[in-house]
N, C-alpha and C positions, 0 to 999 in steps of 0.2 A: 546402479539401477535406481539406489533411493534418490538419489539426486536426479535425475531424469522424470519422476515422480512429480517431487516438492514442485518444479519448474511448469511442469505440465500445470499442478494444481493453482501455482499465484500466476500463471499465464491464462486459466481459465478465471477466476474472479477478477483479474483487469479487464478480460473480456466481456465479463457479466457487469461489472460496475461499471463502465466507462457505454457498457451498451443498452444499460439501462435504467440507472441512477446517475447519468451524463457526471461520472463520476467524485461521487458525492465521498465516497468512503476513502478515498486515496486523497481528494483533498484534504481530509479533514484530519487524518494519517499525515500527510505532510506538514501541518499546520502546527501539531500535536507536537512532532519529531523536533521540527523547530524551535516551539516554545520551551522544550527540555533541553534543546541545547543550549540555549541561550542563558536560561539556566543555572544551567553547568559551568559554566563560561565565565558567569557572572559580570 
């Protein structure tokens, strides 16, 4: 049930950010994610 939760909860902030900051926050989350792998990588 916790898992059904979590899912619900970042399936509502995709649907908030993507529907109201033409989603500002996940790109900038993937950008981020990137730069740390790269990184890592080196």
């Amino acid at each position: 049930m916790r898992y059904v939760i979590v899912i619900c909860a970042i399936a509502a902030f995709l649907i908030w950010d993507f529907g109201y900051n033409e989603g500002r926050y996940v790109g900038s989350a993937v950008l981020e994610v990137k730069r740390l792998v790269s990184m890592a990588t080196g």
